[in-house]
N, C-alpha and C positions, 0 to 999 in steps of 0.2 A: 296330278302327277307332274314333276319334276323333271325338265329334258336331260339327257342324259349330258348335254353342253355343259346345261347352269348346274349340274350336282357336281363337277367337275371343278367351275369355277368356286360353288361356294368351299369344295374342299381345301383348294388351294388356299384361299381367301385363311379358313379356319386352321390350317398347319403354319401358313406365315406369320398366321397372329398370333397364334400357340409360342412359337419359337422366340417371334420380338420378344414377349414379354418376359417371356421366363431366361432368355440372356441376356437383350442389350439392355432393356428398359429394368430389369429386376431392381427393387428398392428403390427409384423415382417417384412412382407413383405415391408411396404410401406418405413420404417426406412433404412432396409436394401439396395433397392434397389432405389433410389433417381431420379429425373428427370434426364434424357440423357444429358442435359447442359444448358446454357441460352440461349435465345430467344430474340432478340433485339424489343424493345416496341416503344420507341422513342427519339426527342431529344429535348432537353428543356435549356433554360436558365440554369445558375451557377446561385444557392441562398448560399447564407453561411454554412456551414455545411455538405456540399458535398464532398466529396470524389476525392483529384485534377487526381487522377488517370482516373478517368471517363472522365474526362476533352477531350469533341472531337474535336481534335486540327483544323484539316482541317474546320469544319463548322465555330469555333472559328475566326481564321484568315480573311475566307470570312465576318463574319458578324461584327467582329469591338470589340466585345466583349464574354468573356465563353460562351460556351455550353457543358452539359454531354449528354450523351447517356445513357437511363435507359434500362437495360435489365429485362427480368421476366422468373423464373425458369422453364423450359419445366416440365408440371406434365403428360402430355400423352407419353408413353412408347409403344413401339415393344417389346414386349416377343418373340422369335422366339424357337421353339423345334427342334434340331435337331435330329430324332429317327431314331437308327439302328435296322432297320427289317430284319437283316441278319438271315441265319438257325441257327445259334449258340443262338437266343434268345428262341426259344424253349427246352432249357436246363435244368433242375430243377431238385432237389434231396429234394426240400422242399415240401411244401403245394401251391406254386406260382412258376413257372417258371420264367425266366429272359423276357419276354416279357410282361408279367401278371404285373413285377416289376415295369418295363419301363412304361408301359400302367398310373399306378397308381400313381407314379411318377407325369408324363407327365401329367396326370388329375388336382392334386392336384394344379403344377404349373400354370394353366389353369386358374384354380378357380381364387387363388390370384389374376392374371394379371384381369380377369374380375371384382372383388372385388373391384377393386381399379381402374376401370376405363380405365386400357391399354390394349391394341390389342393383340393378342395370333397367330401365326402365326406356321405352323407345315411343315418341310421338314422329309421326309418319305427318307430312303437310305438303298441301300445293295452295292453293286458294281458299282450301277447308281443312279441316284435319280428316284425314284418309283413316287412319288406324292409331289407334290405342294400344300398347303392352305394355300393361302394367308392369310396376320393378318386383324383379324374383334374381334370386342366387341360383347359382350350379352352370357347369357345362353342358347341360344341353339348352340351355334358355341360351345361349353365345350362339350355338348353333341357329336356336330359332331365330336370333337378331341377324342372324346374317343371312337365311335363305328367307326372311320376309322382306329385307331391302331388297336383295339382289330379283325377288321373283316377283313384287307386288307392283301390277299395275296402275297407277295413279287412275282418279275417273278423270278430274282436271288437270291444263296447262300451265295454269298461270301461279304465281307461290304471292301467297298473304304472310308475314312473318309475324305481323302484329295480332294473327289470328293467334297463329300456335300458341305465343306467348302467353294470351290471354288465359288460354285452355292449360296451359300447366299451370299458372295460378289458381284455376279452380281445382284440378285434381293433385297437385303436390300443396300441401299444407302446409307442412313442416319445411326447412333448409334444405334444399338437394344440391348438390354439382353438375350444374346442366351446360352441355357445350349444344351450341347453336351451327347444325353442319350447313351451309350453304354459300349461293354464290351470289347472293343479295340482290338480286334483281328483284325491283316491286319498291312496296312502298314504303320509305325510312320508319326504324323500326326504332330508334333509338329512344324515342321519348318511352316507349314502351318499357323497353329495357334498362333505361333508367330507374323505371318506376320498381319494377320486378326484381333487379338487383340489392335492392334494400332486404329480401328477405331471401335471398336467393343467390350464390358462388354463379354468377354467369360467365360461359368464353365462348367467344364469336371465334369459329373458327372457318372463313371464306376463301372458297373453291375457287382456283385458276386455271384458265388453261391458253399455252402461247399463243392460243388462236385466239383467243379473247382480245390482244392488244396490236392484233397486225394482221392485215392484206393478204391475199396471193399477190404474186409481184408481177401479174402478167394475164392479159385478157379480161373479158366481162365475167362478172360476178353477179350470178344470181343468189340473194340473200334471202334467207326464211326467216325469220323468228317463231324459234322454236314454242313460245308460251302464246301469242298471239295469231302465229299462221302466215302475218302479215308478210308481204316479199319487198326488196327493195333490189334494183339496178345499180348496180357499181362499178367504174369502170378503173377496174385495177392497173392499168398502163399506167394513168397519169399520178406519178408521184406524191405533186401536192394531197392528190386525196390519199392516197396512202396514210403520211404525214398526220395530215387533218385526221383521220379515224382512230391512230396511235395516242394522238395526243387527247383526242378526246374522252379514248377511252381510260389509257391511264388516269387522267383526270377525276373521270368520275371513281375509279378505284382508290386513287388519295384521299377524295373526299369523304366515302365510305370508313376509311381505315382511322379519319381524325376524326369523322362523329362519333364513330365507335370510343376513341380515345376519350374524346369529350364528356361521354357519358358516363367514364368509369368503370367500360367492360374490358377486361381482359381479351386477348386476339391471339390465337396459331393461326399464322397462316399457312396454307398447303396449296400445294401446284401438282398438277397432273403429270410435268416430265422431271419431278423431284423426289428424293425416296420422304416416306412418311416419317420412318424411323428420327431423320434428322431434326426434322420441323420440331416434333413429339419431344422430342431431347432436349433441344434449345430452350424450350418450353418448361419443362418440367425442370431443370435445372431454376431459370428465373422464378419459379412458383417455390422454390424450396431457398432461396435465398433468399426472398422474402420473407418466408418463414421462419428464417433464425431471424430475421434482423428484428 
């Protein structure tokens, strides 16, 4: 049973993403994100005006005279989510935590895939894969993507990325458009996603949040890490450590953002005290200009 708190949030969750999609976002999605490839239909006689390229030579030869091969555009799509439910998404210095983000995110993309007809498919992971849902069509599979983020407790802390990877490789076969939800803590995943992107539309889309990159400005800090337990003594008075924590963190977020780059995955990024709508926008416009060019 469901607290009467979370059937509250996933509602809201499920009206806000109803609404993006069907106004601001309407007609993005489907430009951007284009059928998985051709589909072979049939073959038929050469009439004039064909294209010699098509031309299928081996039927050709047997029958004495052309034949093409017509293909027709795959318009049914695999959306796959891959969601890190590690303890680090319970983090938040805003109005929404990094899980709240993810969750709303992952909703919004949900919609789209169902708006337009494609399958929505959701891998749950921390250090293992937690939970499997298979890709299905309809409104209330949206529903279920949103109250099994929003209510499923992780068993572990810690987030493997190179695991989940692995594991959509075994269970998606075929081309999906898989966005990769998390805040990439753990171990560089890129060579993975390297590999996987060859058969596979991958977008790294990693969680922020302002507390990620800065201090309180005053007194002793007791620090937990949330995936390991571990505590650390900080003493926020003194500047320079401030400084030093800023810069380090930022740091290692650059360097996440250009392996990513490196390896040829596409990147949304999204922040906790940002609307999603905009990130999503910027987004899906780049993804459709590429696709004229």
């Amino acid at each position: 049973m469901l607290s009467p708190e979370l059937l509250k949030k996933i509602k809201r969750i499920h009206i806000t993403s109803s609404k993006v999609v069907d106004s601001m976002m309407a007609g993005h999605y489907r430009s951007a994100f284009r059928g998985s490839g051709m589909e072979f239909e049939e073959v038929r006689e050469y009439v004039p005006g064909d294209e010699i390229k098509s031309i299928d030579w081996k039927v050709t030869a047997r029958m004495g005279h052309p034949y093409i091969k017509r293909y027709r555009e795959e318009r049914e799509q695999v959306i796959m989510l891959l969601v890190d439910m590690s303890r680090s998404g319970l983090f938040g210095t805003t109005e929404k935590n990094k899980r709240e983000t993810i969750t709303e995110m992952a909703s919004i993309l949900a919609f789209h895939a169902i708006k337009n007809g494609d399958k929505v498919g959701v891998i749950l992971f921390t250090r293992d894969i937690e939970r499997y849902i298979p890709p299905k069509r309809g409104a209330s599979h949206v529903w279920r993507v949103i109250r099994e983020i929003l209510s499923f407790t992780p068993k572990y802390r810690g987030t493997d990325i190179i695991r989940a990877l692995d594991f959509l490789g075994k269970v998606c076969r075929k081309k999906t458009v898989t966005f990769l939800v998390s805040d990439f803590l753990g171990p560089d995943p890129t060579s993975s996603l390297r590999s996987l992107s060859k058969r596979h539309d991958l977008i790294a889309v990693p969680v922020t949040d302002p507390g990620d990159f800065a201090l309180p400005s005053g007194g002793m800090l007791c620090a937990r890490d949330l995936e390991t337990g571990e505590q650390l003594h900080i003493d926020c008075t003194d500047k320079k450590i401030r400084q030093a924590y800023t810069d380090m963190q930022l740091q290692t977020y650059t360097n996440t953002l250009l392996a990513l780059k490196r390896a040829g995955i596409d990147c949304m990024e999204i922040h906790t005290d940002a609307p999603l709508v905009d990130a999503l926008y910027r987004f899906f416009r780049i993804r459709e200009k590429r696709a004229r060019s």
